[in-house]
N, C-alpha and C positions, 0 to 999 in steps of 0.2 A: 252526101254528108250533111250535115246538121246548117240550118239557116246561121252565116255571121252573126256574130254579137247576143245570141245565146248560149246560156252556158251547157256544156255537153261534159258530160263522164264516159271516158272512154278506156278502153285496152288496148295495149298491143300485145298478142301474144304469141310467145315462143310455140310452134307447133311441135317442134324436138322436141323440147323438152317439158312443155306446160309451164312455162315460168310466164310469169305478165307482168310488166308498167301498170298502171293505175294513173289517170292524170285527169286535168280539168283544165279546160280552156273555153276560149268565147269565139275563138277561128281555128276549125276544127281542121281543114283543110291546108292553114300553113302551116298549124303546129305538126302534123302528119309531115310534111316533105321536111321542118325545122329535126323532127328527128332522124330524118331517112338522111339528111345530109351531115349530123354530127358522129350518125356510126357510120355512115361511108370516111369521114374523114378522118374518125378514130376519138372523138375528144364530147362524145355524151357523157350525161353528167350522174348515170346512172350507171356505176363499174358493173353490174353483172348482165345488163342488157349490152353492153358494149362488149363484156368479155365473150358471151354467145355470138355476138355478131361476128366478132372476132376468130371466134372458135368453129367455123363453117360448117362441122360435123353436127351441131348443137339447132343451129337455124336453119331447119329443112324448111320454114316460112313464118314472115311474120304478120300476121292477121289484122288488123286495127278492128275493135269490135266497139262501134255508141253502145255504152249501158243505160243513159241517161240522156233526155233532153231536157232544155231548160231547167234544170233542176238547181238546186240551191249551193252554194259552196260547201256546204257539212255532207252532202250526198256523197262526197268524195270518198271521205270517213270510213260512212257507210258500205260504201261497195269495196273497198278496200278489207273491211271487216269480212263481209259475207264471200268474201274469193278465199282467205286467208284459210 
């Protein structure tokens, strides 16, 4: 995973279905378990990652993919763009 306190663009994404998060963070590695443990518990802040989690037919796996290191906050944007 990405060195702390750089900023990384990342994915998670739904192998079921192809759906993805898009996110940016500078601790790549708590924001990673920070998710794993709000859709184990049911209360992520993103209803359609939550509802496939939810939905177990749907999450045959979820991938975490770096698209970016160190990159700038508007990258986010950008890769957000270019998956869409």
């Amino acid at each position: 995973m990405a060195n702390k306190g750089s900023l990384t663009v990342y994915a998670l994404c739904n192998e079921g279905n192809g759906r993805m998060y898009v996110g940016a963070t500078t601790n790549l590695e708590k924001r990673h378990r920070d998710h794993l443990s709000q859709l184990r518990r049911g209360h992520h802040s993103n209803q359609h990652l939550q509802a496939d989690w939810n939905d177990g037919r749907c999450m045959t796996g979820l991938e975490l993919v770096v698209l970016q290191s160190h990159a700038n906050f508007f990258d986010q944007t950008e890769w957000v763009e270019k998956l869409w």
